[in-house]
N, C-alpha and C positions, 0 to 999 in steps of 0.2 A: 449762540444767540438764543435767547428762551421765550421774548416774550414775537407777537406778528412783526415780519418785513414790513417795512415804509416801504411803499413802492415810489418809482422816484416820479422825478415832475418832468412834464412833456410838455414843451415849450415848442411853438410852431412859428417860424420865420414869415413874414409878412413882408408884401412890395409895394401894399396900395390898402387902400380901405374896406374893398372886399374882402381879401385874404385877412384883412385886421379881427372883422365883424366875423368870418368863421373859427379863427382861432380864439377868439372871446370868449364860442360859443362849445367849442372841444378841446380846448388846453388849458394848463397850467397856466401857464406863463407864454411872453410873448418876446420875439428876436427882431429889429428891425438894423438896417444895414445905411440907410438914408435918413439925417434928421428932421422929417417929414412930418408935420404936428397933426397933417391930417390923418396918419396911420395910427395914432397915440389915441387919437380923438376918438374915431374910428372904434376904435378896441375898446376905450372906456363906455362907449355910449352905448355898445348892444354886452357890457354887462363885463368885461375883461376884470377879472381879478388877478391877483398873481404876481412876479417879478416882470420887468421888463428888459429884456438886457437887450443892449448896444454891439456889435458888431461893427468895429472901429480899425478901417485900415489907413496904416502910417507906413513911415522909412524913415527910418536915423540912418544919418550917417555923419561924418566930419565937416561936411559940406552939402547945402541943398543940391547943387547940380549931380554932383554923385546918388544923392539920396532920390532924387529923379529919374534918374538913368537906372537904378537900380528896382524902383519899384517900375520903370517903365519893363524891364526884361521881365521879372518875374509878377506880376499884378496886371497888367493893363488890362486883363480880359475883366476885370470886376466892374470898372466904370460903364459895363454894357447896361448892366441893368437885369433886373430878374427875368422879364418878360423875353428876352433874348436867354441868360443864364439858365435859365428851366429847360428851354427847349434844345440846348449843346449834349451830343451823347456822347464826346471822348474826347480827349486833348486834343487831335485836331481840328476839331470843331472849336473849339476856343481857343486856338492860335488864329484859323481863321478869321470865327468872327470881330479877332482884337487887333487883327493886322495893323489896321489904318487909328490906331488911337497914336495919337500924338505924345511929345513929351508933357506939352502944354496942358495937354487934357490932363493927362496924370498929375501937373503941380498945382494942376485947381482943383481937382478931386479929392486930392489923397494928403495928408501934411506930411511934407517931406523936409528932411536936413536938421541940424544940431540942434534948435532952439529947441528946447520943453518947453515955455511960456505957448509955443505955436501948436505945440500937438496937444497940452493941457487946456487952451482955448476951444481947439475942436474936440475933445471930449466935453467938455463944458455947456456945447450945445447938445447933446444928447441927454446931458442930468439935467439941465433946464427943461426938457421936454419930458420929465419925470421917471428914465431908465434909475435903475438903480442895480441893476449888474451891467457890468462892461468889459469885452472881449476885446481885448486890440490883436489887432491881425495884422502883423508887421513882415515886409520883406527886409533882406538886410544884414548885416551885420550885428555882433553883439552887443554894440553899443544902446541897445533901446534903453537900459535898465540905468546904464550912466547918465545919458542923457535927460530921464521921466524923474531919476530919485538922487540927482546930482554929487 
């Protein structure tokens, strides 16, 4: 390498409008995990420049109820929410706090089972909300990539 390193870009995850407005103010770029137009807003208004990526969890599988079941064993603790998520200091603290999450919860939360049209929809509201990178964070089996790129 001959000519200065890029140093890379420091992107700070956000849960609310606050965290939005301080990573505006000391990041890169900005990671939001809920399609929440107030965090977006947030971040554009006190000056956020930069990429925004999406943090997007799904479950393929051959079947929604399996893809349910599955992200219920290995995911459920993410539908807590940051404000709980922050303060967990070891896996089981987040078995704990995820005990009582339902199957329910996880197949409103999370898109789960064979359809792409269904998991492309809920990506679809994060680039309407202006992300323009997007992380899927999938439990599951190999099928995501059959299923996303048919």
């Amino acid at each position: 390498m001959t000519g200065p390193r890029a140093s890379p870009l420091v992107v700070v995850a956000a849960g609310g409008p606050e965290a939005a407005r301080l990573a505006a103010e000391k990041a890169d770029g900005l990671v939001i995990t809920e399609a929440k137009k107030e965090i977006v807003e947030a971040w554009r208004k006190a000056g956020g420049k930069g990429p925004i990526y999406a943090e997007i969890a799904l479950c393929c599988a051959g079947d929604e109820k399996t893809a349910v079941k599955t992200a219920h064993k290995y995911f459920r603790w993410s539908v807590a929410g940051w404000p709980v998520l922050a303060e967990l200091p070891h896996e089981e603290a987040f078995e704990a706090a995820s005990k009582h999450v339902s199957e329910d919860t996880i197949a409103e939360e999370i898109t789960c089972g064979p359809s792409a049209e269904r998991h492309l929809d809920g990506i679809a509201e994060y680039v309407a909300l202006g992300c323009d990178h997007i992380v899927l964070n999938w439990s599951g089996s190999g099928v995501l990539f059959q299923v996303l790129l048919g």
